[in-house]
N, C-alpha and C positions, 0 to 999 in steps of 0.2 A: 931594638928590633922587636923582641918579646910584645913592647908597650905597643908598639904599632900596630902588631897583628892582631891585639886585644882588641886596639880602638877599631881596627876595620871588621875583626867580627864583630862588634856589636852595631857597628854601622850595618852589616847585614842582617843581624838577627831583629833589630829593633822594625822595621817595617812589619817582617813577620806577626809583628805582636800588635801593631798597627790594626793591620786587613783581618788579625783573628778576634779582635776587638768587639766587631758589630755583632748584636746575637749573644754573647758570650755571659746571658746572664746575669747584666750590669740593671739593679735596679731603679736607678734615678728614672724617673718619667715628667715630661712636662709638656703642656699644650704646643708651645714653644719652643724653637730649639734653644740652647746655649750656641752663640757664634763665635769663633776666635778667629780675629783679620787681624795674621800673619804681615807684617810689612818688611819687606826685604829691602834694607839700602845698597842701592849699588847694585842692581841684580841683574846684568846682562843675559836676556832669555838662550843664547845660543849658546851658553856656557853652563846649563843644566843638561843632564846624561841623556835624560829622556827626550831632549831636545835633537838626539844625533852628535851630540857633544863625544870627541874621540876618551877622556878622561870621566871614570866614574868619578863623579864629583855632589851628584844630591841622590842618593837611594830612596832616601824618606820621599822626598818632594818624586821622585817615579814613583813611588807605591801610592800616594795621595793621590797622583793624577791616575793609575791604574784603577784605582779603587773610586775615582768619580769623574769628573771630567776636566779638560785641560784644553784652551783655546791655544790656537798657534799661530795667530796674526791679532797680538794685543799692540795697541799704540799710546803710549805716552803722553801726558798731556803737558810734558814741558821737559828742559833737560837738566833741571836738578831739584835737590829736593822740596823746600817751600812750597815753588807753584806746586809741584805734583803730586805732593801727599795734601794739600789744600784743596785741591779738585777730589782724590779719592773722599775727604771728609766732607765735600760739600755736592759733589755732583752737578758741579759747575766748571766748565771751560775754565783755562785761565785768565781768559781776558775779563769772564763775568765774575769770575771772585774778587781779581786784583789781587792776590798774595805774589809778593815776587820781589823783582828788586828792576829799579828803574830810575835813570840820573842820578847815580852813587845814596841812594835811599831805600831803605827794606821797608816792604808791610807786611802785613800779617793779615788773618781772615776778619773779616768786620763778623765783630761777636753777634750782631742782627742779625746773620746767615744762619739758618739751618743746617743743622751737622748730623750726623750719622747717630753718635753716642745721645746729640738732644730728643729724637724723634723717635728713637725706639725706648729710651725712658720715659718720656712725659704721654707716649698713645698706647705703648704698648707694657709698661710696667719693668722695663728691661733692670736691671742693674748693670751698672756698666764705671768698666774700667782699664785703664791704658798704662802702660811702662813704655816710656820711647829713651830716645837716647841721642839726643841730637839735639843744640842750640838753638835751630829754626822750626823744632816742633814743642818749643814750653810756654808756659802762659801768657808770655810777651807776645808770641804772635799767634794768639787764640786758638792753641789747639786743647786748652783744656774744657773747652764748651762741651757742657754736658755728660761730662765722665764724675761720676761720683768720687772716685777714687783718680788722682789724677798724679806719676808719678813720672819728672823729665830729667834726665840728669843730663842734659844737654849744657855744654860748656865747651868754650875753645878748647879746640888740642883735641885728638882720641884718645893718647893717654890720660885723660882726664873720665872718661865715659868706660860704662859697666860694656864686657864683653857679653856675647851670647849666655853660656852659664851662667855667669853673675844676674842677667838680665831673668831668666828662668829661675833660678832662687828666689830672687825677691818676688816673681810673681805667685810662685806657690806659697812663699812665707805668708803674702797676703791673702791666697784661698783659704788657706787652711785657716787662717783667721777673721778671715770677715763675709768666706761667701755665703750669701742667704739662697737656702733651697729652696724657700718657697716662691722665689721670682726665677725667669729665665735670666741670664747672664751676658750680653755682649763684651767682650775682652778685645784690646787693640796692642798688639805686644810688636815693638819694633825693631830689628835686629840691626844693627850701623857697621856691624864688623868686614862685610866688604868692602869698602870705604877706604881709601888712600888716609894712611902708609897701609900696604899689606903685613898685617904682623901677625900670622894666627898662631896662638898657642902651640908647645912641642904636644903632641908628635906633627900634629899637623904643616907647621911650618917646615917639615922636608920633606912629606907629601911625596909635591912634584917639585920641589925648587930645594938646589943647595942656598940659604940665606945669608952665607957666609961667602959666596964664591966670586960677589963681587963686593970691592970698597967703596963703591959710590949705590949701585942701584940693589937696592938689599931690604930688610923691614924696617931701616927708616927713609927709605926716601920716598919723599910724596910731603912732606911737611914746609909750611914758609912759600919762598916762592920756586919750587922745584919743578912743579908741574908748569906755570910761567916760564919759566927758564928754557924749558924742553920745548914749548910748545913758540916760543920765542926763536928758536933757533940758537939759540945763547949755549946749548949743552946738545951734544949728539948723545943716542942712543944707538949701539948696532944687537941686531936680531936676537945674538946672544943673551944680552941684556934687557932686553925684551922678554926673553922667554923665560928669564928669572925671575919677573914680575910678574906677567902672566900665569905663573907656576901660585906663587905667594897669592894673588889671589883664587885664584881655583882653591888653595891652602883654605884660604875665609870662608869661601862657598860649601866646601866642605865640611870645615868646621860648624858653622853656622846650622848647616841640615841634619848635622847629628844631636845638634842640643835641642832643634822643633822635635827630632824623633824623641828625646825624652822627656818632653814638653808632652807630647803625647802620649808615649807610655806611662808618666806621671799622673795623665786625669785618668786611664786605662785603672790604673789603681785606684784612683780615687770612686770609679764607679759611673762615671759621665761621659765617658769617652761616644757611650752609642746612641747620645743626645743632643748632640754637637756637630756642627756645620764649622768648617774648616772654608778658610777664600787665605792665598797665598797669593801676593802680588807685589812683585818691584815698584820704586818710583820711578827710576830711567836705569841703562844701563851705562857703558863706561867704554871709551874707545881705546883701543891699545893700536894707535898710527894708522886706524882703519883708511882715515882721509888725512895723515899725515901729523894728528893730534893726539894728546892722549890724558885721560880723563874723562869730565862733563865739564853741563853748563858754557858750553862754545860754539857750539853745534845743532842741528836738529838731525840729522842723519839718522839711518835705523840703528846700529848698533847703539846709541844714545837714547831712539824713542821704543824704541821694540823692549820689551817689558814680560817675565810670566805670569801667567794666572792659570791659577787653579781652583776648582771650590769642591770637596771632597766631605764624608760624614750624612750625616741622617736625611734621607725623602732626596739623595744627588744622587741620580742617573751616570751609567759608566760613558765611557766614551770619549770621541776628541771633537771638537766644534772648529771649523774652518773660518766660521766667518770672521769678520774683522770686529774684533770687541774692543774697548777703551776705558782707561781710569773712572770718565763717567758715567761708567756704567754700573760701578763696583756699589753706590750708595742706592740707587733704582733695585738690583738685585738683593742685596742685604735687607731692602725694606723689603723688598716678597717675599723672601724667607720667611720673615716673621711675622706673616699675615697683612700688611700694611698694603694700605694702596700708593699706586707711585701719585708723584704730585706732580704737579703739571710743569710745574718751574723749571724739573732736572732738565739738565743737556744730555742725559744717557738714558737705556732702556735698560729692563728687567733680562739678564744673558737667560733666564732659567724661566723665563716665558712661553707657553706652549702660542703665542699670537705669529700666525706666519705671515703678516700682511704686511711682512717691515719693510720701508722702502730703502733704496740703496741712500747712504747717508753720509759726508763731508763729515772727517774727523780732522779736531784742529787742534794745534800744539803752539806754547810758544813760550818766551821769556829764556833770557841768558841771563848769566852771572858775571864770565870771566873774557867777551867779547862786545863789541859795539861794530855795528848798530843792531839793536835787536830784530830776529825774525822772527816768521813765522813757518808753520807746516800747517800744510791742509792736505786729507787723506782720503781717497774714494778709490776703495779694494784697494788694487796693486800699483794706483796712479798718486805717486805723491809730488806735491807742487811747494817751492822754499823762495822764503823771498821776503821781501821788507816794500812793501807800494811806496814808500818815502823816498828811498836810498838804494835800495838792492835791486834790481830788473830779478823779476823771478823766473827758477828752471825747475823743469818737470822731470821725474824719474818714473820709470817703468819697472817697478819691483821683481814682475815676473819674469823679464828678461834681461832685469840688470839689477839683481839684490845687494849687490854692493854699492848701488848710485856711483858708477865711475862714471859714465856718460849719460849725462845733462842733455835731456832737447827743450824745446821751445815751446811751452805752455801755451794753448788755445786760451781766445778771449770768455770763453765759458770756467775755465782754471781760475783762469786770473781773478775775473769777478768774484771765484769764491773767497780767494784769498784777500781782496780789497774788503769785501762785505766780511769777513770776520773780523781784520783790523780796525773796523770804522766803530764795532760792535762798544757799548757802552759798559761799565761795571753795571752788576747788581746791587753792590753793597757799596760803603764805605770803607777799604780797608784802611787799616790802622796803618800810622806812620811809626818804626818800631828804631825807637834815637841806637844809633851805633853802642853808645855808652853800654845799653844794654843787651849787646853779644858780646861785648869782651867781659863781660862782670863774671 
């Protein structure tokens, strides 16, 4: 108990040293900021605090958004991770990248593509460097484009992959070894530990959840084909057991926001803390029987595409932003940060743009992993439309007066065409075909 109330005071104290940070003295200066894009696997936006979430669960990630701005209608550009951290790296829809997986075959982003880490090293002098943690983000399916320093310990299994700490270790073993002052710095550090099995380190594994209290649904279930099983009908879940797991992740979420907090109190020491732009964004979130499923990758629904963003640190403005922002938009905004102009290509706009002549604008999501036949989502404010033009007759949801999508109406012929015309929509690139051989290796 002692340990507990350690780790939650310093989960409280540590923000403090966050927001006392700016100002404070720190002499690094640069024309440029330093950017660090945070990537959250697994990160169901309605399950952060500052979200209205009944469980404190991210203090850091409230003090980030307190201390800069936080949008509350982000949308996903697919419902697992591949396509969706391949759109945040490219700025591309998923349909125009291609990374995904389709007729029992992976691809990865065609290395021709423009990426986040290539354009601000090669126009803008960035150094630039990434630690992920996950199989479908290492060099096989081209997420190492462009990062100098490029480190993926992505391999089957999560017990095989560095937890949040381990993850934070190794990236400061490598500042303190290799960062050069006299460039700006872009960092991509990606946290997996929300991710099925729920297993987060003591103390946090009892948290909110006894992990012991049941012999099936506990921190290892979620491994093989479990989540199949459940979602098969083949295994029942009652509430109970539900809220065991829900408990165990929350356990992750928390865990996870106390190791960005020393992630940040670590540069805070190192003297660069109040030169640095901060962007914190999920790839999808995770359904726990919202529509009778549980996981990703099955789904387009909002608990699956609803996603945080945050962007927090040097020249961000306080405040909350309403309007509907998306994955695509994440590489447009990152290149204005750092003086770039956007390119005409992206499918997103610049969130931190003073241009108010945006028009209202179709946001599109799509690709599965663990169902057939694949859809789509396409999004306009609170009106989102789900459907497959091949196979599926699509149905329209009303966010604002039905946020949970229980009741389906009947999509107008102005709906539908948008969702036909983004299905019809060609690649940009060539993505790589990525042989199975090499995700089991």
């Amino acid at each position: 108990m002692k340990k507990l109330i350690n780790v939650l005071m310093s989960i409280l104290i540590i923000p403090v040293l966050i927001l006392s940070g700016c100002g404070s003295g720190d002499t690094f200066s640069s024309r440029y900021p330093d950017i660090v894009l945070i990537l959250i696997d697994t990160c169901r936006a309605d399950h952060l605090s500052i979200s209205g979430y009944y469980r404190e669960t991210t203090p850091v990630l409230d003090s980030l958004a307190s201390s800069g701005t936080m949008w509350t209608r982000v949308q996903g550009q697919s419902s697992w991770t591949l396509p969706a951290m391949a759109t945040i790296m490219t700025g591309l829809s998923q349909r125009a990248h291609g990374a995904g997986y389709y007729n029992d075959t992976f691809y990865g982003i065609d290395t021709a593509l423009p990426t986040i880490p290539l354009m601000l090293k090669r126009s803008m002098g960035y150094q630039t460097v990434a630690f992920f943690n996950v199989v479908f983000m290492n060099e096989d399916f081209g997420f190492h484009q462009g990062f100098e320093h490029f480190n993926c310990q992505g391999s089957p299994g999560k017990a095989s992959l560095r937890n949040a700490e381990e993850t934070v270790n190794d990236y400061l073993e490598w500042y303190d070894a290799h960062r050069d002052s006299t460039k700006p710095l872009f960092t991509a550090i990606h946290f997996f530990d929300p991710h099925l099995p729920y297993s987060p380190p003591p103390p946090w594994d009892t948290l909110y959840s006894d992990p012991k209290s049941d012999q099936f649904f506990n921190i290892f279930w979620g491994r093989g084909n479990d989540v199949l099983n459940l979602n098969q009908g083949l295994v029942e879940m009652d509430s109970t057991q539900l809220e065991i797991l829900v408990g165990l992740y929350d356990g992750e979420l928390a865990y996870t926001d106390s190791q960005i907090g020393r992630l940040l109190s670590e540069l805070k020491d190192r003297g660069t803390l109040e030169n640095t732009v901060f962007i914190i964004v999920g790839d999808h979130g995770e359904e726990f029987l919202d529509h009778d499923g549980f996981g990703h990758g099955h789904t387009l629904y909002q608990e699956i595409l609803s996603v945080p963003l945050i962007i927090s640190g040097r020249g961000i403005s306080v405040g909350v932003n309403d309007e509907v922002a998306a994955q695509i938009d994440i590489l447009p905004t990152i290149l204005g940060i750092s003086g770039m102009d956007i390119p005409i290509w992206a499918d997103g706009w610049d969130l931190l743009s003073t241009d108010s002549n945006r028009s209202t604008r179709y946001i599109t999501s799509s690709n599965l992993i663990w169902a057939t036949p694949d859809m789509a989502a396409v999004r306009q404010e609170n009106m989102v439309v789900i459907g497959n033009p091949q196979e599926v007759s699509p149905v329209l949801y009303d966010l604002r007066n039905d946020p949970d999508e229980l009741n389906p109406l009947v999509p107008g012929r102005e709906t539908i065409d948008q969702l036909y015309y983004y299905w019809s929509l060609p690649s940009k690139g060539h993505p790589m075909i990525v042989p199975f051989a090499h995700i089991m290796e």
